[in-house]
N, C-alpha and C positions, 0 to 999 in steps of 0.2 A: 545268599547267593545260590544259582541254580546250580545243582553240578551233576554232571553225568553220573548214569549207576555202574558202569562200566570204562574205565578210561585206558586206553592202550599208548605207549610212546613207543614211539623209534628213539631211542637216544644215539645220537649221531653228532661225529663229530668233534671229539677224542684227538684223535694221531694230529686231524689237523690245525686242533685248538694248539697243542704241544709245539708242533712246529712251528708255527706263528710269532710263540713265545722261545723261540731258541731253544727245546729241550726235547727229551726223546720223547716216541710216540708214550710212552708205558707211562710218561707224567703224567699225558692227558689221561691217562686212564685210573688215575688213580684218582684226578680232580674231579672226573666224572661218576666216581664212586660216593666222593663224599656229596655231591647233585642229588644223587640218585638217592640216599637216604634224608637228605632235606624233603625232595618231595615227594617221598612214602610215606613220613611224619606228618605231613601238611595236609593230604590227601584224606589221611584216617583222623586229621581233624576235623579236616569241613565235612564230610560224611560220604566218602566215594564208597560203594559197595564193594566195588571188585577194580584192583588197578593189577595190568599184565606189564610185564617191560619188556623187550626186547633185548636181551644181556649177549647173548650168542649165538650167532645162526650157523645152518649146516656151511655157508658159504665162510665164515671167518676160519672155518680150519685151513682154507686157501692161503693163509696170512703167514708170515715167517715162520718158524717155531718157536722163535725166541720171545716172538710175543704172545703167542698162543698161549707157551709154558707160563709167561707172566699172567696171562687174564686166567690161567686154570689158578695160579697160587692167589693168587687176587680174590678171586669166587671163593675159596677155603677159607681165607682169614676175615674174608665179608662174613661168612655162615657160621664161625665162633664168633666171631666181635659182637655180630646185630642179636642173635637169636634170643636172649635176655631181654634185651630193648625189643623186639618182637612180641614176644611172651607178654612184660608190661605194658605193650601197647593193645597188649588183643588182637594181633593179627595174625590170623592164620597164613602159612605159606606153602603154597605147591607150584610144579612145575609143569611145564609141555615140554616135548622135545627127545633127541635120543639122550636120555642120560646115559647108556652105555659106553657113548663113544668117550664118555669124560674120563678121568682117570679114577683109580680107584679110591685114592683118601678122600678124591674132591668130591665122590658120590657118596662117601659114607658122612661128609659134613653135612652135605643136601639132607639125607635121610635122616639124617639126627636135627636137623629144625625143622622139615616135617613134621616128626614127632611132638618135639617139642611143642607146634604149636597145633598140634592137632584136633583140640578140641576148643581152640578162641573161636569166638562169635560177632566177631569184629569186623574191619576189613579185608578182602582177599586177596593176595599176595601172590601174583604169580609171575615167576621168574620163566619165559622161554630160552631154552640153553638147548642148544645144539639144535637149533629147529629152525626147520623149515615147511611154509605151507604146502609146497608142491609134495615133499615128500610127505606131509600128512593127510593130503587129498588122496597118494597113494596109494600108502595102507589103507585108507579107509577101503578104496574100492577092490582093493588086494579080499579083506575083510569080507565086503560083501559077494565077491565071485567066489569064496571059502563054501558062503552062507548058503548060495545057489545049491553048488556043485554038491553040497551036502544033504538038501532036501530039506533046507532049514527055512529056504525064503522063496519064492518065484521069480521072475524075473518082474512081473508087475507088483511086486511087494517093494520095491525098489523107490523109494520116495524122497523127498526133501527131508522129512523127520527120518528116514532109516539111514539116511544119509549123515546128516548129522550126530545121531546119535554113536558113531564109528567116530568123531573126531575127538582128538585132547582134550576140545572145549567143550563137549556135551556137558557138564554139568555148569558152564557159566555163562550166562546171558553174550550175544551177540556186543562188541565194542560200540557206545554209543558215540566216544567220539575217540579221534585219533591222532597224536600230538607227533609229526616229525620235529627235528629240530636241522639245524645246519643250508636248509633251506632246498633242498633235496625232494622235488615233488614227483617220489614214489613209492611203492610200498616195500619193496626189496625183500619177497616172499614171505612177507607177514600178514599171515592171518587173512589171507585172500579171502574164502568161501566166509569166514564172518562179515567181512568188511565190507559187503556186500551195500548197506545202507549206514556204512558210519561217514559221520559229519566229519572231514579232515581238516587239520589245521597245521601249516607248517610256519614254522620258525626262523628265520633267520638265523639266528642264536647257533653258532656252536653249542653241544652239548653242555661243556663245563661253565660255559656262561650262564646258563640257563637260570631265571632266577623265580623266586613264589611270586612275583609279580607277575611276570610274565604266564605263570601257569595258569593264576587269576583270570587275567588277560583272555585267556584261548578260553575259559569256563564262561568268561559274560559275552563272548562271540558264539561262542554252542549254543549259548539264553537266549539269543536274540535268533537263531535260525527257527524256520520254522519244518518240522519234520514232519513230511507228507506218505512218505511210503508209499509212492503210484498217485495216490489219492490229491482229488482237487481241494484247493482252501477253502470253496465253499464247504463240501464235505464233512472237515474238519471244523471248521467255525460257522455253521447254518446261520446262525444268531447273526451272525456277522455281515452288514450291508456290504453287496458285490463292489468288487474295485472297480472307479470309473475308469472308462474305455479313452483312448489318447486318439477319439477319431479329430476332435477338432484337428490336431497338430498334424494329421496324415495328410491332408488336402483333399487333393481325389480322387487320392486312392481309393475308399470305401465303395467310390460308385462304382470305380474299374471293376473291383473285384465285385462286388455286387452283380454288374451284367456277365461276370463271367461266370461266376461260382455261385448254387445254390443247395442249400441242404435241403432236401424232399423229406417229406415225412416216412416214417418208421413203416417198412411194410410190416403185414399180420405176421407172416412167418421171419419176420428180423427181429429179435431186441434192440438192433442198433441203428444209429442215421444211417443211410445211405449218401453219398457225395454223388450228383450230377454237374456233370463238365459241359457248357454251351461253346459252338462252334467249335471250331479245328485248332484251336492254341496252341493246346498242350498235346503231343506227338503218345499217338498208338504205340504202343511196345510187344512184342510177344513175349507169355510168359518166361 
């Protein structure tokens, strides 16, 4: 099976699995715990290089305290309970995000599986807690007007790699694909500036539903995309005879457009077609 080398989830869908089922929100959150560790095991066996999860964002401190305080004690007993079963699986784990805001036992458990799995070579592990994209677009360019103002960078040293290299994720490949669950088609300030060319795939599934079937499921739909990056599928598969053209089924259209639109040859000073428009059809604009 093909699977991405980077896989990112939204796991969503929690409070309102629980209420569904007649029980408080902090149920779902505790079913969606034991999810969340099925498909970290399943992942680091079919061979994902790097899976991120979305655990906490800056926006869930918005959320009651009462359940806040429940997902910070939740996050602690997750990071003694797994860190073992981490360790034996080979999985290194790190974070994004502000860990400051968390509380302090919950950050010293963080830093002690860090540790822990510091040096596995395994799958990578990464928990985003307390993050958000917007606010790490932020700092990043918080960062780079630092750089300027210091004499460190110019303003035209200013690039997509200098860019990048100021976020959380510089040291881990861009998201190749990105799993919502709950049915929810957005990104809810994750990982924007990666997400750039990730293949999405959302779920129906409440989170705690969420089963290795269905994870299978969204890996042999990612197989079957074809990832172009700008680029044409001739491009990408030369080899590969052009897809025939569906004129028969257009009727007459082809001649319409034909007398109306024609592509002229490449002047010396263009690399590109140029487009000539016949007659008055299509209405003059100013810039």
């Amino acid at each position: 099976m093909k699977v991405p080398t980077h896989l990112a989830i939204i796991m969503d869908g929690n409070g309102r699995w629980a209420q569904l089922h007649g029980r408080e929100r902090t149920f779902g959150h505790l079913r969606g715990a034991r999810i969340a560790k099925s498909v970290i095991e399943h992942c680091a066996e079919l061979g994902v290089k790097h899976l991120t999860l979305y655990a906490f964002s800056t926006e869930n401190w918005l959320r009651p305290k009462t359940e806040v305080a429940f997902l910070m004690r939740l996050l602690a007993r997750h990071m003694r309970k797994e860190r073992e079963s981490l360790v034996a699986n080979n999985i290194r784990f790190t974070t994004i995000g502000d860990l400051a805001r968390l509380p302090e036992a919950v950050q010293a458990e963080v830093r002690k599986t860090k540790a822990a799995t510091a040096r596995n070579d395994g799958m990578h592990l990464v928990f985003a807690l307390s993050y958000g994209s917007r606010q790490e677009l932020t700092a990043a360019a918080r960062r780079l007007a630092e750089d300027v103002a210091a004499g460190r960078l110019t303003p035209e040293d200013i690039t997509e790699d200098a860019v990048r290299a100021r976020l959380e994720t510089s040291e881990t490949p861009d998201p190749d694909l990105i799993i919502r669950t709950s049915g929810e088609c957005r990104l809810s300030n994750f990982l924007m500036w990666q997400a750039a060319y990730s293949e999405l795939y959302v779920a129906k599934t409440l989170w705690p539903d969420f089963t290795l079937q269905e994870l299978e499921h969204a890996f042999l739909s990612f197989a079957d995309r074809e990832r172009r990056f700008g680029r044409t599928h001739a491009q990408l598969a030369p080899a590969i005879a052009p897809l025939e053209t569906a004129s028969a089924s257009l009727g007459g259209l082809d001649a319409d457009l034909e007398a109306e639109f024609e592509i002229d040859a490449c002047d010396e000073d263009c690399n590109e077609p140029k487009a000539a428009f016949r007659g008055d059809s299509i209405p003059q604009t100013a810039p």
